[in-house]
N, C-alpha and C positions, 0 to 999 in steps of 0.2 A: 415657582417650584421647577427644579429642573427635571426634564426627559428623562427617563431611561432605556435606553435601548434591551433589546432582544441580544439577550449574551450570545456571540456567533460560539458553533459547539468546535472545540478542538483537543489535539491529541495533549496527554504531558508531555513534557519533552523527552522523560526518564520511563514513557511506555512501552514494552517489551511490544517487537514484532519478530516476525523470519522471515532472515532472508538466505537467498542462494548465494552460496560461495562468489560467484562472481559481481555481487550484489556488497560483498561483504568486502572483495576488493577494488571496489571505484565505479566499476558498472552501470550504466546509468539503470533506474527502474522504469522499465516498460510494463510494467502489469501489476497490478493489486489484487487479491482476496481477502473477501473476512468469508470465512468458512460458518459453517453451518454453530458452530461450539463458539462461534465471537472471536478464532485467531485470525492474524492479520499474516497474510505473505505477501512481501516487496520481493520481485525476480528481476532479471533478466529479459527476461519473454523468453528463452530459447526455452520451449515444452520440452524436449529431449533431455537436456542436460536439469533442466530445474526438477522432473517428474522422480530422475534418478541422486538428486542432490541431497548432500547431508548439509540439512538447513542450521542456520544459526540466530543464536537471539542478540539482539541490538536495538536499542533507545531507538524511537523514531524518531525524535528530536536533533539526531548524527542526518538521517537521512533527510530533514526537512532542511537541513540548510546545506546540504547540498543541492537541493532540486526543490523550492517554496511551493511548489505545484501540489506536491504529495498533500502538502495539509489539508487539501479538499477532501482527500479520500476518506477523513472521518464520518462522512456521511452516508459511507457506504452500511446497508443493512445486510445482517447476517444471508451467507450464501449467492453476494452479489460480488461483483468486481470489475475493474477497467483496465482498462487496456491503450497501447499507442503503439505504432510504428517505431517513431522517430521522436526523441524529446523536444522537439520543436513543433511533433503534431497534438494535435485533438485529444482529450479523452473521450472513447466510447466505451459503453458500461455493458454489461453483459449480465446474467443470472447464473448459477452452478444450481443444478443436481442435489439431491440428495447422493446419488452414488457416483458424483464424479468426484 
């Protein structure tokens, strides 16, 4: 009888996230949230301009094959999120707030 593995959990390809404008044109993504409500935001990192940004919805399946990396981020639980410098660095995870 054959194994079955532990299905690994991942995004559709056709699942709605937001992102920031500059995310929406080529930008690589430095930062995740899944907010408190289960939405997903892929940014920029720049806090300034993403806090003030009018966000947009895009398949995250566009943005997994530009950066493979993002697919881990499925396992973020609500009101957690990551973050990097540089798309060549690390992910470190972080918590939100109820009122951030």
């Amino acid at each position: 009888m054959a194994k079955r593995g532990v299905k690994k959990k991942q995004f559709r390809e056709d699942f709605g996230v937001f992102v920031c404008p500059h995310v929406l044109e080529g930008a690589a993504v430095l930062s995740v949230v899944r907010d408190g409500e289960g939405d997903w935001q892929f940014s920029c990192g720049d806090e300034a301009s993403d806090m003030n940004a009018d966000l947009h919805l895009v398949a995250v399946g566009e943005l997994i094959q530009r950066d493979p990396s993002l697919a881990d981020s499925v396992e973020l639980a609500e009101n957690q999120g990551i973050e990097r410098a540089k798309t060549y660095k690390d992910w470190d995870s972080f918590s939100i707030s109820e009122n951030d």
